[in-house]
N, C-alpha and C positions, 0 to 999 in steps of 0.2 A: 337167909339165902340171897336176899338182893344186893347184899355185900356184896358175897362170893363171887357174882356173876360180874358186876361192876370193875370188881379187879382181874379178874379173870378178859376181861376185853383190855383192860391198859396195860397189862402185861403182854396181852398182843398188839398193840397199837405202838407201843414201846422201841419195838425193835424198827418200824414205819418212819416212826419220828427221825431214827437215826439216819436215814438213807438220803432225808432232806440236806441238801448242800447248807451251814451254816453262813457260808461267807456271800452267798447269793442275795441281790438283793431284788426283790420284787414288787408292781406300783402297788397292789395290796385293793383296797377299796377308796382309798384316798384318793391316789390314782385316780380311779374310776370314775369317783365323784367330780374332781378337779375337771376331767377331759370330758365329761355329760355338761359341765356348765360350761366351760368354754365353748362345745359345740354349739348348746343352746342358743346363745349370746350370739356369734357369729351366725346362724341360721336368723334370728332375730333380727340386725343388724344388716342383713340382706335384703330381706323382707320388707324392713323401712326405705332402704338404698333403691329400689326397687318401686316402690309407691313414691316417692321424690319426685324420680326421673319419670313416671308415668304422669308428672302433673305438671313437668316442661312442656312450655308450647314454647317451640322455636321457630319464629316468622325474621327473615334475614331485612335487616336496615338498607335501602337502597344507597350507595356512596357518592354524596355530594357531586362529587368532580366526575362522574358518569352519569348522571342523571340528564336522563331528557327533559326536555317541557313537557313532552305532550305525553300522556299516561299509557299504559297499555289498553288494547280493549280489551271485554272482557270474557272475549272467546277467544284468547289466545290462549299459547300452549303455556306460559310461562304465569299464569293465572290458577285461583284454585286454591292458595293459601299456603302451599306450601314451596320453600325456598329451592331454590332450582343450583345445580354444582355448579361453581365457575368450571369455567371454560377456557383452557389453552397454558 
């Protein structure tokens, strides 16, 4: 009996098959796998990009041919460690 019943579903599944477009092409599971590690990789790769740039300490060089003698104090506004925008 477990025959019968066996061919009895592929002779229904039969006519299913046919309604599928053969000239269709679809990414399938390859696909799937290919664009999961791509994504990984690139989330990954941000992730490092990201830890990098959190480990820049950017403190700006004073430029020779502007530099004062005399230093800034150290309660001004331009104090503090961090680089101030030029200006103009």
């Amino acid at each position: 009996m477990p025959d019968m019943s066996a061919s009895l579903a592929l002779t229904h599944l039969v006519p299913l098959a046919k309604e599928i477009d053969e000239n269709k092409v679809t990414p399938g599971v390859l696909g799937f796998i290919v664009f999961a590690v791509m994504a990984l990789a690139v989330w990954g790769l941000m992730k490092s990009m990201n830890r990098q740039l959190g480990r820049v300490d950017f403190t700006e060089e004073v430029d020779p041919k502007t530099a004062t003698s005399e230093p800034e104090p150290a309660g001004s506004a331009g104090s503090g460690g961090k680089a101030s925008p030029a200006k103009g």
